[in-house]
VEXTORLO-71484 format. One line per field, with one value per residue (C-alpha): y, x, z. Coordinates in steps of 0.2 Angstrom, whole numbers. Each point is the difference from the previous one (the first is absolute). Layout:
# VEXTORLO-71484
v = Y ... $
u = X ... $
w = Z ... $
***
This chain:
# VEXTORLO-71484
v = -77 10 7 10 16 17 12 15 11 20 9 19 15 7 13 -13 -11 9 -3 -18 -6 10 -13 -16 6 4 -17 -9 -1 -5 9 4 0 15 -3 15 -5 8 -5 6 2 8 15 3 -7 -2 -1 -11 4 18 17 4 19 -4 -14 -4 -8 -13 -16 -10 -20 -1 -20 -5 -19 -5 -17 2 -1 7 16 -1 6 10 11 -1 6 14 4 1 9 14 1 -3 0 14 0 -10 -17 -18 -10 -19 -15 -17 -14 -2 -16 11 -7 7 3 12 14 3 $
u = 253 6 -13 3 -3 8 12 0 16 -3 17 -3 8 -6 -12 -11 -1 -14 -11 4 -2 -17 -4 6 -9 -17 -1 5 17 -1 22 14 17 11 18 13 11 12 3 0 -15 -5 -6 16 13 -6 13 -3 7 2 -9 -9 -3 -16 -7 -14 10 5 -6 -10 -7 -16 -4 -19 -5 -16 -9 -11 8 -13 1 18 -4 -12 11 14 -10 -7 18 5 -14 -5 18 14 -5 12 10 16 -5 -1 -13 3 -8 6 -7 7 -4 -4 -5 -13 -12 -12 14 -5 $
w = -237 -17 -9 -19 -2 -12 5 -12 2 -5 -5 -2 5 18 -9 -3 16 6 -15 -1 21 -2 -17 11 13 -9 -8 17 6 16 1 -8 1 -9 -5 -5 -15 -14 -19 -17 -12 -15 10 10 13 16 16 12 18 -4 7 -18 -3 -5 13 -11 -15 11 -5 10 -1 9 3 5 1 -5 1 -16 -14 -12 14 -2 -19 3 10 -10 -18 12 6 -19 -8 16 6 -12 -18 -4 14 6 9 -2 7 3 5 9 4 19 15 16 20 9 -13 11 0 -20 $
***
């Protein structure tokens, strides 16, 4: 059975990934998954694929599923205003359909 639940997306550079997994995991993500990526932004171009002299300007998409909706915001406005405000990083929301409920 499919039930409705929010995926919130995180795109930041690397410097930040331990700030944000310990925000998701204070307001109760039960896991995480982390993706490495590459782009261009307003801050600067980022390679994807390619040893990077300073690691930490890599960007990253951190995904975490969430049943509640209203936690789903929560955590996102938290993300936004402890980690992000005046740094590079997008925070999303979706509304997804996920199986086996009990893994979120």
């Amino acid at each position: 059975m499919k039930h409705k639940a929010t995926l919130i997306s995180v795109m930041t550079e690397k410097v930040f990934e331990e700030e944000v997994i310990e925000v998701l995991l204070q307001e109760g993500a039960k896991g995480y998954t982390i993706f490495e990526g590459g782009g261009n932004g307003p801050f600067h171009m980022h390679q994807s694929g390619h040893i990077s002299v300073a690691d930490e300007f890599r960007i990253v998409k951190i995904e975490v599923i969430v049943l509640d909706s209203e936690v789903a915001d929560g955590i996102a406005t938290r993300l936004m205003e402890e980690c992000l405000t005046d740094r590079p990083g997008i925070v999303s929301l979706s509304e997804v359909d996920i199986f086996r409920a009990q893994k979120f």
